[in-house]
Each structure stands twice: as C-alpha cells, then as structure tokens.
N, C-alpha and C positions, 0 to 999 in steps of 0.2 A: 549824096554824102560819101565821100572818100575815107581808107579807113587802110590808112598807112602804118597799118599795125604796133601804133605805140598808147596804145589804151590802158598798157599794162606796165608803163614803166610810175617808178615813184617820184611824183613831182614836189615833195615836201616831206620834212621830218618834223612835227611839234608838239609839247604838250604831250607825250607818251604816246602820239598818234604818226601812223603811216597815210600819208597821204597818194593815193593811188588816182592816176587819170592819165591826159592825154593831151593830143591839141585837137582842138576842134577843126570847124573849116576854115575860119580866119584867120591860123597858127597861134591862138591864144591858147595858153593854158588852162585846160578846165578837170575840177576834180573829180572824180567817176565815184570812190568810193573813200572813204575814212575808217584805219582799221586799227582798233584800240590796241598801244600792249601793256601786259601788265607788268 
C-alpha cells in the first residue's frame, strides 16, 4: 500500500462536519476521519 502523503487533506465540507481522508490505492476517494464543528 502506497501512501502519497495526502491522508490528511480535506476531501468534504457538510452538515457542520470536516471531512478528512485520502485516496486509496485505486485513486478513489476515501474518508479516514469525520470531525464535528460546533
């Protein structure tokens, strides 16, 4: 597994949530973590 160092950018904004992940190995987008704000 390759790890093109973009794990950490934000692929989504919705619903007062920060959407944080990456692209996998097939270059799809996949979400890693979901960070509330208030």
């Amino acid at each position: 597994m390759r790890d093109g160092g973009k794990e950490n950018q934000i692929v989504g904004i919705g619903n007062r949530r920060l959407f944080y992940g990456g692209e996998d190995v097939n270059g799809k987008i996949s979400v890693k973590r979901v960070i509330p704000i208030d």
